[in-house]
N, CA, C and O atoms as CSV, one atom per row, in Angstrom:
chain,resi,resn,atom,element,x,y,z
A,1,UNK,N,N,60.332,126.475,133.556
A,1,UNK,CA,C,61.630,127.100,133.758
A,1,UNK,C,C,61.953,127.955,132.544
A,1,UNK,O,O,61.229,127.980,131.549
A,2,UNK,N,N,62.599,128.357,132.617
A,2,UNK,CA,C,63.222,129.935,131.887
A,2,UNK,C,C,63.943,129.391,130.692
A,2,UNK,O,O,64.900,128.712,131.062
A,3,UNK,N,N,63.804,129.458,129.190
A,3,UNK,CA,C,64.494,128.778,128.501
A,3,UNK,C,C,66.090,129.774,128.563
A,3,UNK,O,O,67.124,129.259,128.138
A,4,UNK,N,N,66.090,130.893,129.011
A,4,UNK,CA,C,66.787,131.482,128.113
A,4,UNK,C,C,68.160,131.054,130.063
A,4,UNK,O,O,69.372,131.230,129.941
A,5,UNK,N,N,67.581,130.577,131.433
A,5,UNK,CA,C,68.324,130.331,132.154
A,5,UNK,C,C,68.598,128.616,131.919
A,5,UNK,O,O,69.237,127.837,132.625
A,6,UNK,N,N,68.063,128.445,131.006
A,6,UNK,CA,C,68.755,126.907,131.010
A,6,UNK,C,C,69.837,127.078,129.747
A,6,UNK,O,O,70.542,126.143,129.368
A,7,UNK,N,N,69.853,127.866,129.396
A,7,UNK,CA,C,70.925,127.798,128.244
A,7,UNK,C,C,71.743,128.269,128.841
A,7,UNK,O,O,72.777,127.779,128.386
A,8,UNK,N,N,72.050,129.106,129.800
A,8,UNK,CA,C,72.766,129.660,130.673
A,8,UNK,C,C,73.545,128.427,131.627
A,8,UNK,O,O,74.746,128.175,131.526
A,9,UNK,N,N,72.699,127.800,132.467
A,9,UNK,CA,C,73.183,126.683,132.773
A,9,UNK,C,C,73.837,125.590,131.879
A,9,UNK,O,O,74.765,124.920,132.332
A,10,UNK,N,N,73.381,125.405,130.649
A,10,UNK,CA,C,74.137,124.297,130.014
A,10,UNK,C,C,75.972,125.137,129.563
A,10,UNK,O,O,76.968,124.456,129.320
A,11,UNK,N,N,75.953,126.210,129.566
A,11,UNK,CA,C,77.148,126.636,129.379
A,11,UNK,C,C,77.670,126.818,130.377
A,11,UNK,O,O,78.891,126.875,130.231
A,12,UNK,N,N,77.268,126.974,131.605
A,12,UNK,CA,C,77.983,127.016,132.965
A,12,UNK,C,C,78.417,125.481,133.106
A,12,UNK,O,O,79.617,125.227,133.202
A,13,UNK,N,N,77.554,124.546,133.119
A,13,UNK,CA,C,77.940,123.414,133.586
A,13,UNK,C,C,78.926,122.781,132.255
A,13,UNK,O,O,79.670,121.940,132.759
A,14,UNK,N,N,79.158,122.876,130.919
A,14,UNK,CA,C,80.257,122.433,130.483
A,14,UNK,C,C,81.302,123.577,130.390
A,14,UNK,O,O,82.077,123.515,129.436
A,15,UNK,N,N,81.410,124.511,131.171
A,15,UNK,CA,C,83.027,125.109,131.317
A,15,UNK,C,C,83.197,124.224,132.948
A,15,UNK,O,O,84.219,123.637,133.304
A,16,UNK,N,N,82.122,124.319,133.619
A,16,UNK,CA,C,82.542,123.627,134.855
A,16,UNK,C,C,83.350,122.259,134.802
A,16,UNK,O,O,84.513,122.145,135.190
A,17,UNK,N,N,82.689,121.389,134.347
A,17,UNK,CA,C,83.464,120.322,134.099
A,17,UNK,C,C,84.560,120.245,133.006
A,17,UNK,O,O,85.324,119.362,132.618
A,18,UNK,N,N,84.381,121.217,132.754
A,18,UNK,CA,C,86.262,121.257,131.895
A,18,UNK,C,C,86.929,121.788,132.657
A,18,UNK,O,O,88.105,121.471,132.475
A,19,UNK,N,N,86.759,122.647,133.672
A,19,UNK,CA,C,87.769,123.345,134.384
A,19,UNK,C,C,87.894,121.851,135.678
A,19,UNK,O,O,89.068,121.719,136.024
A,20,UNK,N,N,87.333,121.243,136.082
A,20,UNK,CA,C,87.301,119.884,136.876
A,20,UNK,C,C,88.182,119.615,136.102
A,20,UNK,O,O,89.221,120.083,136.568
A,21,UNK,N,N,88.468,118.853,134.662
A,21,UNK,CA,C,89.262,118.044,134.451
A,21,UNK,C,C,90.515,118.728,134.145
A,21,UNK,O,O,91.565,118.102,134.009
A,22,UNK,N,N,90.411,120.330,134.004
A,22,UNK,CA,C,92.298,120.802,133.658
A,22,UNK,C,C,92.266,120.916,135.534
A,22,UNK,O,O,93.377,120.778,136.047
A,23,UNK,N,N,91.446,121.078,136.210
A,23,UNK,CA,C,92.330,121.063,137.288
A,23,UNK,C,C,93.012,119.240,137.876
A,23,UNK,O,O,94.010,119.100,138.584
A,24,UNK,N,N,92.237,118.206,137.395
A,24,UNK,CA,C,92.612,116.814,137.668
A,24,UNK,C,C,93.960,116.804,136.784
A,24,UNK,O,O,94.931,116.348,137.388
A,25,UNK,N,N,94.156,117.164,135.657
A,25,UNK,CA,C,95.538,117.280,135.214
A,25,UNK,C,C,96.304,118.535,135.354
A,25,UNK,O,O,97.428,118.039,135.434
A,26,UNK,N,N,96.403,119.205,135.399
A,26,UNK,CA,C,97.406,120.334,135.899
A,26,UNK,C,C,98.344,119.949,137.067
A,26,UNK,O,O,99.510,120.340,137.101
A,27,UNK,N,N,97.686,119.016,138.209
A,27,UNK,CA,C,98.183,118.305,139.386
A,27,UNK,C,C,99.082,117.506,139.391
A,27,UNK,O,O,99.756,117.122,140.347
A,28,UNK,N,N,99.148,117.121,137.947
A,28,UNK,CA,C,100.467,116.248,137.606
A,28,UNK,C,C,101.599,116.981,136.666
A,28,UNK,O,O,102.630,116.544,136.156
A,29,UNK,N,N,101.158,117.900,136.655
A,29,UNK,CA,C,102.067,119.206,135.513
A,29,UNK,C,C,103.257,119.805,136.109
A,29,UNK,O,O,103.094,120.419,137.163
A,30,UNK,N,N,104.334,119.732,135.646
A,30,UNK,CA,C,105.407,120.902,136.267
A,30,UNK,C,C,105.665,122.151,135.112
A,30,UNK,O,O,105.105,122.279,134.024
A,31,UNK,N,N,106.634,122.959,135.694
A,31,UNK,CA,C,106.632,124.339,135.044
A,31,UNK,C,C,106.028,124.747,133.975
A,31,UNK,O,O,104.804,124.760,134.108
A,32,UNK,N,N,106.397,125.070,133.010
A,32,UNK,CA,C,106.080,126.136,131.874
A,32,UNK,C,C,104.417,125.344,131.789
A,32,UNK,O,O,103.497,126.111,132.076
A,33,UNK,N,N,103.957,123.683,131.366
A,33,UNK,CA,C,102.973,123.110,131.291
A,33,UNK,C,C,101.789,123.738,132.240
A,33,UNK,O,O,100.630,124.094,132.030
A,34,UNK,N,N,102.745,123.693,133.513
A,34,UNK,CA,C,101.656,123.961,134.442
A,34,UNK,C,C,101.239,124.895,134.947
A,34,UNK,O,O,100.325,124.846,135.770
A,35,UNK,N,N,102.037,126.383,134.424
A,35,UNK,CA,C,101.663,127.686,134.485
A,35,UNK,C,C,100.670,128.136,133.454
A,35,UNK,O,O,99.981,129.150,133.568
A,36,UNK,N,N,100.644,127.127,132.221
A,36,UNK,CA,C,99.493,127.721,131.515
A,36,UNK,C,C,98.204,126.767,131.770
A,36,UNK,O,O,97.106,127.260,131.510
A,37,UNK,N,N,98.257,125.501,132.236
A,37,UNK,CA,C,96.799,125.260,132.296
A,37,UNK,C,C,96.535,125.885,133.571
A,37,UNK,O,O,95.411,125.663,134.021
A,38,UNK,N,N,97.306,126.619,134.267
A,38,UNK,CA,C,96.770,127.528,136.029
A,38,UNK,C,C,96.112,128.591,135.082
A,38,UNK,O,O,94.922,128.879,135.207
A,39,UNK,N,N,96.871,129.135,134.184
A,39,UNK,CA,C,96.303,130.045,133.438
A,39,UNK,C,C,94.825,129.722,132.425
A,39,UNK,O,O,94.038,130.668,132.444
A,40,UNK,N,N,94.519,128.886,131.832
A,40,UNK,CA,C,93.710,128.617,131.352
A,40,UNK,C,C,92.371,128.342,132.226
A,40,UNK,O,O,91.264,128.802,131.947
A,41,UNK,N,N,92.726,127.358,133.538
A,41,UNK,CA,C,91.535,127.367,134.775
A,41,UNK,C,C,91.237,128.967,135.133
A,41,UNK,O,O,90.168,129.490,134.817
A,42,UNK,N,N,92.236,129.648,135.786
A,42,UNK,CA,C,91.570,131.010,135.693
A,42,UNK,C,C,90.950,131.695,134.624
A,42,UNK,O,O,89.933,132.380,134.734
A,43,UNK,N,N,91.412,131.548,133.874
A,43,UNK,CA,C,90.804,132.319,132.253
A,43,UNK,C,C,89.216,131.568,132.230
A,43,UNK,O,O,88.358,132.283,131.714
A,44,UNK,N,N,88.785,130.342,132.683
A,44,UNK,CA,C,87.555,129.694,132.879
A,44,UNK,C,C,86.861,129.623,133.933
A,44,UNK,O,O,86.002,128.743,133.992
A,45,UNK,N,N,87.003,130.301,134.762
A,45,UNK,CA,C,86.573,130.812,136.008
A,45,UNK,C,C,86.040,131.929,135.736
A,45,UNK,O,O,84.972,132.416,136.108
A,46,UNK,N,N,87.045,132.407,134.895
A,46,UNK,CA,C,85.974,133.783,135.281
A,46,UNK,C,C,85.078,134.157,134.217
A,46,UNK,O,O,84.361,135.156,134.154
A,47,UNK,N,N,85.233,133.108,133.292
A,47,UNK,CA,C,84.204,133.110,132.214
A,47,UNK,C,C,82.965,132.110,133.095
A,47,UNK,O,O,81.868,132.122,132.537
A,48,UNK,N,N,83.057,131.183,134.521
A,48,UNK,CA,C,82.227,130.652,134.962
A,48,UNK,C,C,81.101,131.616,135.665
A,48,UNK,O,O,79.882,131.478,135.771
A,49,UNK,N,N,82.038,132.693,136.123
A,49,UNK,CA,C,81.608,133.758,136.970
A,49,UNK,C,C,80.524,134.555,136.484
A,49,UNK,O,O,79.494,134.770,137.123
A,50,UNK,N,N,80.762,134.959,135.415
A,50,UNK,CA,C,79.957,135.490,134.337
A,50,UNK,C,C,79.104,134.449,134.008
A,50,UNK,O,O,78.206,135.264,133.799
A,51,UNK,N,N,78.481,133.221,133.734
A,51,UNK,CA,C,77.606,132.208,133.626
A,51,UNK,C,C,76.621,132.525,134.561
A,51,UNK,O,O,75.422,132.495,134.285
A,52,UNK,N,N,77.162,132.889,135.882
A,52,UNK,CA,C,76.311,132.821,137.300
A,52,UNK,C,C,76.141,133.857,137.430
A,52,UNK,O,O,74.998,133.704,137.862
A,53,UNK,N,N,76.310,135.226,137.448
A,53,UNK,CA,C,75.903,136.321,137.283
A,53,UNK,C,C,74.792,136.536,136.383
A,53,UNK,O,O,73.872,137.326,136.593
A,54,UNK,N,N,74.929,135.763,135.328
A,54,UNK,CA,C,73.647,136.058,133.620
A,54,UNK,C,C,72.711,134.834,134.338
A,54,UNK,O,O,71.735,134.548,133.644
A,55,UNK,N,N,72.790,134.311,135.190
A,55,UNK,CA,C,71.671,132.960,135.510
A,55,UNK,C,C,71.315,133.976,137.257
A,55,UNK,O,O,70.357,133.608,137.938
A,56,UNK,N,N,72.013,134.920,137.636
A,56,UNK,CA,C,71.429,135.283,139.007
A,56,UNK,C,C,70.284,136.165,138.290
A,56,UNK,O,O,69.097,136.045,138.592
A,57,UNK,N,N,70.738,137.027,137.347
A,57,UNK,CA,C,70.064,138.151,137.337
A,57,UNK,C,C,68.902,137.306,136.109
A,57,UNK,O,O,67.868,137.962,135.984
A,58,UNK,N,N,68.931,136.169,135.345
A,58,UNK,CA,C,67.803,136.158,134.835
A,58,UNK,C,C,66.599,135.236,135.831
A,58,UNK,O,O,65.410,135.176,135.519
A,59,UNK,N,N,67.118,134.649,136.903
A,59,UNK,CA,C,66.256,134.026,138.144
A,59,UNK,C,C,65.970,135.142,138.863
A,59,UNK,O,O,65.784,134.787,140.027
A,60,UNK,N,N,65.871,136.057,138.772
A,60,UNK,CA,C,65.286,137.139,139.588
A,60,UNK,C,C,64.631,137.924,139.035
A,60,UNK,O,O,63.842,138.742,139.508
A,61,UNK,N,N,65.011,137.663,137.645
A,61,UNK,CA,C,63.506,138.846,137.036
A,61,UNK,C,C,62.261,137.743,136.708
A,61,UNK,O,O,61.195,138.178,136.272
A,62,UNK,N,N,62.424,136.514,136.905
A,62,UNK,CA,C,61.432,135.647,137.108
A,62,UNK,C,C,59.793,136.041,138.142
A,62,UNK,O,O,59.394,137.114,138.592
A,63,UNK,N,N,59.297,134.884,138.196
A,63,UNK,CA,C,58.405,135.090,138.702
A,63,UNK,C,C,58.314,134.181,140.154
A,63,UNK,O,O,58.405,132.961,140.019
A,64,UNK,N,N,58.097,134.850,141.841
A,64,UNK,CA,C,58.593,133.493,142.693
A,64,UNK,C,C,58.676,132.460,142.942
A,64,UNK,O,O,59.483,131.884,143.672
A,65,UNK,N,N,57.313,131.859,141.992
A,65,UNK,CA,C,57.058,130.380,141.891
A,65,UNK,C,C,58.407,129.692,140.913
A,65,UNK,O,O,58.663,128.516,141.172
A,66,UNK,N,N,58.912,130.095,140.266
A,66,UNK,CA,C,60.461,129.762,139.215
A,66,UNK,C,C,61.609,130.283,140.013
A,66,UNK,O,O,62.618,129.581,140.068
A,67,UNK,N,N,61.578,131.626,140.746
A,67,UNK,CA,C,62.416,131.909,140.922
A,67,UNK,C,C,63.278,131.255,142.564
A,67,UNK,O,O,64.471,131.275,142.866
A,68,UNK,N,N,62.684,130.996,142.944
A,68,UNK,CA,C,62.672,129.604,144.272
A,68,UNK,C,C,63.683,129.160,144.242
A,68,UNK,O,O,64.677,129.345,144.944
A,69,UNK,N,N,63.401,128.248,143.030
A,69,UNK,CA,C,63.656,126.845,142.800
A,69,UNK,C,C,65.607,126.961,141.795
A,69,UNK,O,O,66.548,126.168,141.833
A,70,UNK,N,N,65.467,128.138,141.137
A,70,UNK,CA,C,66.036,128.718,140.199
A,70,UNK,C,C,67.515,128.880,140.989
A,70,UNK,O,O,68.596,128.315,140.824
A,71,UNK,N,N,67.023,129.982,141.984
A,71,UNK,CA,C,67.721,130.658,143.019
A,71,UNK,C,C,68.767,129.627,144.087
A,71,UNK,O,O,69.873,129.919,144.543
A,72,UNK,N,N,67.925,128.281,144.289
A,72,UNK,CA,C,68.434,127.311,144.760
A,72,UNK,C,C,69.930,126.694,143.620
A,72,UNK,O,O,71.154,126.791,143.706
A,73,UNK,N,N,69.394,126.343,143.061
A,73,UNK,CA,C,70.356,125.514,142.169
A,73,UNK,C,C,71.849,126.710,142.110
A,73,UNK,O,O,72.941,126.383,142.575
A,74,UNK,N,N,71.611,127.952,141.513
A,74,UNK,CA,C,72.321,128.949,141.844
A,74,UNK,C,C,73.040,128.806,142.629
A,74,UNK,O,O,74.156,128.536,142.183
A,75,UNK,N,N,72.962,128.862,143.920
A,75,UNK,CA,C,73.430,128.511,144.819
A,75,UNK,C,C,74.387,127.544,145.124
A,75,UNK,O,O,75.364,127.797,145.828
A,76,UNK,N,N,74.136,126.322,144.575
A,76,UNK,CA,C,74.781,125.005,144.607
A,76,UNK,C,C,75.831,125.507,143.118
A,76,UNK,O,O,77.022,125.261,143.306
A,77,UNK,N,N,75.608,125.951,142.166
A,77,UNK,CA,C,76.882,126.403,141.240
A,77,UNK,C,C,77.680,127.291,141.371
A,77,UNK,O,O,78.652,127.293,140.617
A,78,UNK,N,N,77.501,128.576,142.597
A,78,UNK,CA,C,78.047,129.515,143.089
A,78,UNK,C,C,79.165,128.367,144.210
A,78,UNK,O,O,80.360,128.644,144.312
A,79,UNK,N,N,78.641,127.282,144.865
A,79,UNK,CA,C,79.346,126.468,145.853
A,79,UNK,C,C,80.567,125.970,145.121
A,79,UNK,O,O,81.765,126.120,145.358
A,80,UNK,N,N,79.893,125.308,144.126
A,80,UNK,CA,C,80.770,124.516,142.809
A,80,UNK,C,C,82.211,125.079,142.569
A,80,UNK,O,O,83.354,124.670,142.773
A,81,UNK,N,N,81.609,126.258,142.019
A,81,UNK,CA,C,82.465,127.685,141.550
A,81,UNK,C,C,84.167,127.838,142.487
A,81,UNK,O,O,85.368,127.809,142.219
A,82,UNK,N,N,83.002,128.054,144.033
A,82,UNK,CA,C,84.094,128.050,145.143
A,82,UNK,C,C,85.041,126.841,145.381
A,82,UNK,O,O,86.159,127.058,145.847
A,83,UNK,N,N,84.697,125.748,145.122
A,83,UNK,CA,C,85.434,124.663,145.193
A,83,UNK,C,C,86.274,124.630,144.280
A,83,UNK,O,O,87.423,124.654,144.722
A,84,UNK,N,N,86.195,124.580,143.080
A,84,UNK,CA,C,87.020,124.922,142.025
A,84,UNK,C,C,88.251,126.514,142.471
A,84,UNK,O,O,89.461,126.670,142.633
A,85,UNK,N,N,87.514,127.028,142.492
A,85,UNK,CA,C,88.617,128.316,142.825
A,85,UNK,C,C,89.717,127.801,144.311
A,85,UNK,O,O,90.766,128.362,144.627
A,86,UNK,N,N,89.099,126.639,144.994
A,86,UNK,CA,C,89.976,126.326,146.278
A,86,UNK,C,C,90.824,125.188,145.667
A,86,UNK,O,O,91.826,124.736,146.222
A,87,UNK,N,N,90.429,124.838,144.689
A,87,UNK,CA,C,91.442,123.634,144.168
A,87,UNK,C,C,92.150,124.478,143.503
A,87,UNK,O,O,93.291,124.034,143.376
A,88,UNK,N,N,91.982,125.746,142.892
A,88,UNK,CA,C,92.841,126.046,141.869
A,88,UNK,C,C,94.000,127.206,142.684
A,88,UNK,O,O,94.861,127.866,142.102
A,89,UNK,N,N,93.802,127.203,143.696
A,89,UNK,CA,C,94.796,128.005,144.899
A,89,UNK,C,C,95.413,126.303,145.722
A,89,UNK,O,O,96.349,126.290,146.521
A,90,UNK,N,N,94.736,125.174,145.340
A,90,UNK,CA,C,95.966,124.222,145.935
A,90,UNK,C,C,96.672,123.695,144.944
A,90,UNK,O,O,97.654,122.979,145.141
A,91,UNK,N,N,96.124,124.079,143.538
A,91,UNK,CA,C,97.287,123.361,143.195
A,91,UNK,C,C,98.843,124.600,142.216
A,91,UNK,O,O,99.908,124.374,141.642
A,92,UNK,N,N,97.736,126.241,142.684
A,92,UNK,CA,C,99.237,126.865,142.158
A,92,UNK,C,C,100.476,126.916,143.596
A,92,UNK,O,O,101.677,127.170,143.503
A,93,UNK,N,N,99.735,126.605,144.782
A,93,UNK,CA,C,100.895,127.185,145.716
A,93,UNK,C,C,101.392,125.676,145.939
A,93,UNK,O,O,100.859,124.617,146.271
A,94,UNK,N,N,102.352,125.997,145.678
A,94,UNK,CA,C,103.826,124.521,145.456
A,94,UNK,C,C,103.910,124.106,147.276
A,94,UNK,O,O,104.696,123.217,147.603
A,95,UNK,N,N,103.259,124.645,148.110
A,95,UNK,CA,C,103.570,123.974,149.239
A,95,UNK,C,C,102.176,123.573,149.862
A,95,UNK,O,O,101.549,124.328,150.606
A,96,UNK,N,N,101.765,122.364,149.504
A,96,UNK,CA,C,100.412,121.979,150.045
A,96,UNK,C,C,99.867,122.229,151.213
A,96,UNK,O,O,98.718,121.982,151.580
A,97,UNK,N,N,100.815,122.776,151.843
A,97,UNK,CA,C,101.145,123.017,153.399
A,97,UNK,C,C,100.468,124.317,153.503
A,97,UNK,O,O,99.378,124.600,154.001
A,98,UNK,N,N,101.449,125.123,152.864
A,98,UNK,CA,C,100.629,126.572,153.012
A,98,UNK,C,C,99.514,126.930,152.313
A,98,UNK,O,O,98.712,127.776,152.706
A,99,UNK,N,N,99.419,126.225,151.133
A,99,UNK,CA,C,97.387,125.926,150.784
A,99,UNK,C,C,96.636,125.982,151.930
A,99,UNK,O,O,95.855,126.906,152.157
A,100,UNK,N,N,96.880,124.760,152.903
A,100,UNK,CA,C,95.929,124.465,153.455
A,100,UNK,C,C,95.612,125.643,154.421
A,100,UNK,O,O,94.483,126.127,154.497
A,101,UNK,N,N,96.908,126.173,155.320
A,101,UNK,CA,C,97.061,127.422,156.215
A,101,UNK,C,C,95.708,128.615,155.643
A,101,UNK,O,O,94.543,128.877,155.941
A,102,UNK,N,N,96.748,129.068,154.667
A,102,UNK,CA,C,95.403,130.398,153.508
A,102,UNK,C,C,94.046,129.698,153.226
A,102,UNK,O,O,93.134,130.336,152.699
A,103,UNK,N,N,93.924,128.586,153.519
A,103,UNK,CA,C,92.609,127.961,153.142
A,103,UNK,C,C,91.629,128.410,154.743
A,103,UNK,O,O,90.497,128.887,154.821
A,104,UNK,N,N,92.647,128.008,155.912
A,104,UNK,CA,C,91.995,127.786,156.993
A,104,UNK,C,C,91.709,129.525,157.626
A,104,UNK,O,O,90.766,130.065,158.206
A,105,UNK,N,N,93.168,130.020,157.116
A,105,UNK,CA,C,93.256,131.399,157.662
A,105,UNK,C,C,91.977,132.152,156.915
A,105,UNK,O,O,91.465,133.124,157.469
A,106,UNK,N,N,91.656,131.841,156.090
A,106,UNK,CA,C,90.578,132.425,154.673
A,106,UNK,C,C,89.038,132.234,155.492
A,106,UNK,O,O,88.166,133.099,155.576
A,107,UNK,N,N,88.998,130.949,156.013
A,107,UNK,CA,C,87.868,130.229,156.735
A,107,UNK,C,C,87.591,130.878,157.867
A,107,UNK,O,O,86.401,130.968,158.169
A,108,UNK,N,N,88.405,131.360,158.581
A,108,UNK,CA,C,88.509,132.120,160.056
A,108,UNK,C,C,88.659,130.777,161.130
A,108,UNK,O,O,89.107,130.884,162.272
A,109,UNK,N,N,88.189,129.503,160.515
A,109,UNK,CA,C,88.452,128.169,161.598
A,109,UNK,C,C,89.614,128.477,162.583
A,109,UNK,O,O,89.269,128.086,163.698
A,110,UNK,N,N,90.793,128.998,162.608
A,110,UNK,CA,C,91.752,129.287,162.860
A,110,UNK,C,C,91.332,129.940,164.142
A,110,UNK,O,O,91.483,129.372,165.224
A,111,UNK,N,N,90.927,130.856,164.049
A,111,UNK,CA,C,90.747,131.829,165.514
A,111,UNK,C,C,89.920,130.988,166.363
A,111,UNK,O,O,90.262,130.555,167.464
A,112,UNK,N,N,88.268,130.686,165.500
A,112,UNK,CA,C,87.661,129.870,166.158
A,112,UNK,C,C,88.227,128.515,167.123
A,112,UNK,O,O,87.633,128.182,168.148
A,113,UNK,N,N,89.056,128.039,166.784
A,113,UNK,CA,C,89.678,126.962,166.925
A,113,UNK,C,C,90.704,127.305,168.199
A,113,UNK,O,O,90.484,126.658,169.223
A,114,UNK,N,N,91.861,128.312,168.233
A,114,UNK,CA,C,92.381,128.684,168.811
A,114,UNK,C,C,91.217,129.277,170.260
A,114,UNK,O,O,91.555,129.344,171.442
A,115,UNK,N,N,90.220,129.538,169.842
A,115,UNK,CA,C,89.419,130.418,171.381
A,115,UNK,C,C,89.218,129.751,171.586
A,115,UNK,O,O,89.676,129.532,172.708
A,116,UNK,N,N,88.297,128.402,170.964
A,116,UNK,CA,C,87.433,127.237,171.967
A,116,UNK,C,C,88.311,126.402,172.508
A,116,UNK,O,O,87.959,125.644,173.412
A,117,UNK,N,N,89.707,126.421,171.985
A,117,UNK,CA,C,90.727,125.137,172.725
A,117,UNK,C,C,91.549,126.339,173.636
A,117,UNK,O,O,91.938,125.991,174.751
A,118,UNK,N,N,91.762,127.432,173.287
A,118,UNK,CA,C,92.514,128.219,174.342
A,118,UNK,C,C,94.083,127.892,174.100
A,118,UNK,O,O,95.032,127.825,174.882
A,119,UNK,N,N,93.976,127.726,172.775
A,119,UNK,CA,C,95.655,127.380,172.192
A,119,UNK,C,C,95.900,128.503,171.147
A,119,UNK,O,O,95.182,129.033,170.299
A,120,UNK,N,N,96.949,128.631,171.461
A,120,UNK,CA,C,97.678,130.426,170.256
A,120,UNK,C,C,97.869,129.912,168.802
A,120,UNK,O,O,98.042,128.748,168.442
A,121,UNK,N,N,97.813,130.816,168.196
A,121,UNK,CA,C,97.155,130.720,166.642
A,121,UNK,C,C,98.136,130.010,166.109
A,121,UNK,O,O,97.841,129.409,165.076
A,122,UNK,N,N,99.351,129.889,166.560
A,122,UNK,CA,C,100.590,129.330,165.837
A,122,UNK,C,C,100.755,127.671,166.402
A,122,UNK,O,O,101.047,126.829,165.553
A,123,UNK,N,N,100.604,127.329,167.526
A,123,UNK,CA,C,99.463,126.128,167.977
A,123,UNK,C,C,98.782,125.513,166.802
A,123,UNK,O,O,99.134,124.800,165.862
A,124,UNK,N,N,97.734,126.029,167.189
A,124,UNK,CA,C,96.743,125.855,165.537
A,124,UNK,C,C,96.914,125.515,164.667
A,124,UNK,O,O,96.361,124.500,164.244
A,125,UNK,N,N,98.076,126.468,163.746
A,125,UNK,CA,C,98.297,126.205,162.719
A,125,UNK,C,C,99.040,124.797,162.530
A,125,UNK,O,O,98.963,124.102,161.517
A,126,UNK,N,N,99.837,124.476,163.788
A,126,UNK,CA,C,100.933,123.656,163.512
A,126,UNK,C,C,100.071,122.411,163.713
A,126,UNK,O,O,100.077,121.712,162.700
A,127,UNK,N,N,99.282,121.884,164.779
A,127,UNK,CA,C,98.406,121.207,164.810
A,127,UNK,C,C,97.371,120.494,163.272
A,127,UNK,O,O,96.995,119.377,162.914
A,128,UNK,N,N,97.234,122.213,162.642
A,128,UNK,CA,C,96.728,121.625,160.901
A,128,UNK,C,C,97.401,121.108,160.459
A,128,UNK,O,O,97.006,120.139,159.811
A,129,UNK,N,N,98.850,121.396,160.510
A,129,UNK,CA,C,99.684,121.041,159.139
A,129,UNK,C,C,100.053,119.836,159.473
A,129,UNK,O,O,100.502,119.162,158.546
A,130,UNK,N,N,99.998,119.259,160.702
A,130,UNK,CA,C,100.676,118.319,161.349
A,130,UNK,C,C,99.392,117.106,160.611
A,130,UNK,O,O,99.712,116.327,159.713
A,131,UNK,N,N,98.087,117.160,161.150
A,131,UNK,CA,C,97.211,116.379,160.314
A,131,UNK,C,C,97.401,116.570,158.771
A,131,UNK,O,O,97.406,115.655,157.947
A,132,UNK,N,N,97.513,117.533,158.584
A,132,UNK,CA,C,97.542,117.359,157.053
A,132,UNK,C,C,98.561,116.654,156.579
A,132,UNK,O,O,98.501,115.820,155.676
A,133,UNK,N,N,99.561,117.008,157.223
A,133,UNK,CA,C,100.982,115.785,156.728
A,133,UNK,C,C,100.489,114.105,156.785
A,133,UNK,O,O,100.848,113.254,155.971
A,134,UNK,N,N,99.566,113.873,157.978
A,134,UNK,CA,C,99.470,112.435,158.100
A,134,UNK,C,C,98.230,112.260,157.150
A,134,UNK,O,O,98.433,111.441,156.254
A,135,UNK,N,N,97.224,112.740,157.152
A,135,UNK,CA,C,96.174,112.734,156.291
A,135,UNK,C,C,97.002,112.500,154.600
A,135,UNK,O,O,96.837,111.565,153.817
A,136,UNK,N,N,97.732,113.494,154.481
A,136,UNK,CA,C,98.560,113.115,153.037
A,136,UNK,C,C,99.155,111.438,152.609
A,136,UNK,O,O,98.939,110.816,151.569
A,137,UNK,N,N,99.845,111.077,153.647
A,137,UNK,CA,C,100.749,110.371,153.838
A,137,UNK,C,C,99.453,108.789,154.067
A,137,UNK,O,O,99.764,107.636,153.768
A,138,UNK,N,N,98.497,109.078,154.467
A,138,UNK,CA,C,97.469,108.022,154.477
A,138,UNK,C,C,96.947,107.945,152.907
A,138,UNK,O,O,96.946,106.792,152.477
A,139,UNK,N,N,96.535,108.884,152.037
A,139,UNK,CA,C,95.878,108.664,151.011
A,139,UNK,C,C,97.232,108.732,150.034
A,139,UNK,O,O,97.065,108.192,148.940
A,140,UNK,N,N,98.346,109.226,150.234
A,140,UNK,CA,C,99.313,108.960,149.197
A,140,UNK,C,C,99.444,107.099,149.095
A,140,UNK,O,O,99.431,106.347,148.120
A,141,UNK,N,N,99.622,106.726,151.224
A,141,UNK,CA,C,99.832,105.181,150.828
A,141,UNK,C,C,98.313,104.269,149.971
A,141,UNK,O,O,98.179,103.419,149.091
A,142,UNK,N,N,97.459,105.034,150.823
A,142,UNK,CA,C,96.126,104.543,150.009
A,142,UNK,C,C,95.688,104.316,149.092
A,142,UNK,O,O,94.931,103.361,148.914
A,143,UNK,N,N,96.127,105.343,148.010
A,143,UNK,CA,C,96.801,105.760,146.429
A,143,UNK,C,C,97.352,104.343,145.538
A,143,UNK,O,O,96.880,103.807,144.535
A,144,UNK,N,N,98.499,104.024,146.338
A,144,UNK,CA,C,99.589,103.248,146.064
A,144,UNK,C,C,99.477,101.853,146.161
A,144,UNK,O,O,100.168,101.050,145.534
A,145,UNK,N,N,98.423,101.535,147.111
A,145,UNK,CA,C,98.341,99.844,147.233
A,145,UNK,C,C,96.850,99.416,146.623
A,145,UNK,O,O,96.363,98.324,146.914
A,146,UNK,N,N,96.062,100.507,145.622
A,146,UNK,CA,C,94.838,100.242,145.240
A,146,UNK,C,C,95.492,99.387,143.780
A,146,UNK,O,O,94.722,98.877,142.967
């Protein structure tokens, strides 16, 4: 393997897991606190972004037998990346509710969902939010009696 893409990776993967743990606390943050660690997760995002960009382009000037294998993992930190950026859009919009909506509307599930059941998009939506309220309300009590 590529020394100069594993150094690449070791700096991707510790901003990653620092941006994991300001997003595990930011979730308990209100105002002024919690506008700057939103600010600080973005400010590390996109320094993640740049990690995976300098690890795409040095797995591709590789050779295919490295670059395979390289290209894979990539992949799975580009996923990472996205998960993080979906936590960090649930926890700036103050209504968990409409997270989830822009999450689904973002997904296209929404239309899909609406054609194969033959129910109107506003249907749909209400149907999500409606699980999501009970889904909440299960792991909030779930939360609470551990």
């Amino acid at each position: 393997m590529s020394e100069v893409f594993e150094g690449y990776e070791r700096q991707y993967c510790e901003i990653s897991a620092s941006l994991s743990r300001k997003c595990s606390s930011a979730v308990v943050l209100n105002g002024e606190q919690k506008k700057q660690k939103i600010s600080e997760i973005k400010s590390g995002i996109d320094d993640a972004e740049a990690w995976i960009r300098k690890m795409d382009l040095e797995a591709r000037s590789l050779p295919p037998s490295v670059k395979a294998g390289l290209l894979a993992k990539l992949r799975e930190y580009k996923s990472d990346l996205n998960n993080l950026k979906s936590e960090l859009k649930r926890i700036s919009t103050a209504n968990p509710n409409q997270a989830a909506r822009e999450e689904l509307l973002e997904s296209g599930m929404a239309d899909t969902l609406a054609v194969c059941c033959g129910l109107s998009f506003v249907h749909v939506l209400g149907l999500i939010t409606n699980v999501n309220c009970h889904a909440s309300l299960f792991f909030d009590f779930s939360w609470r009696t551990m």
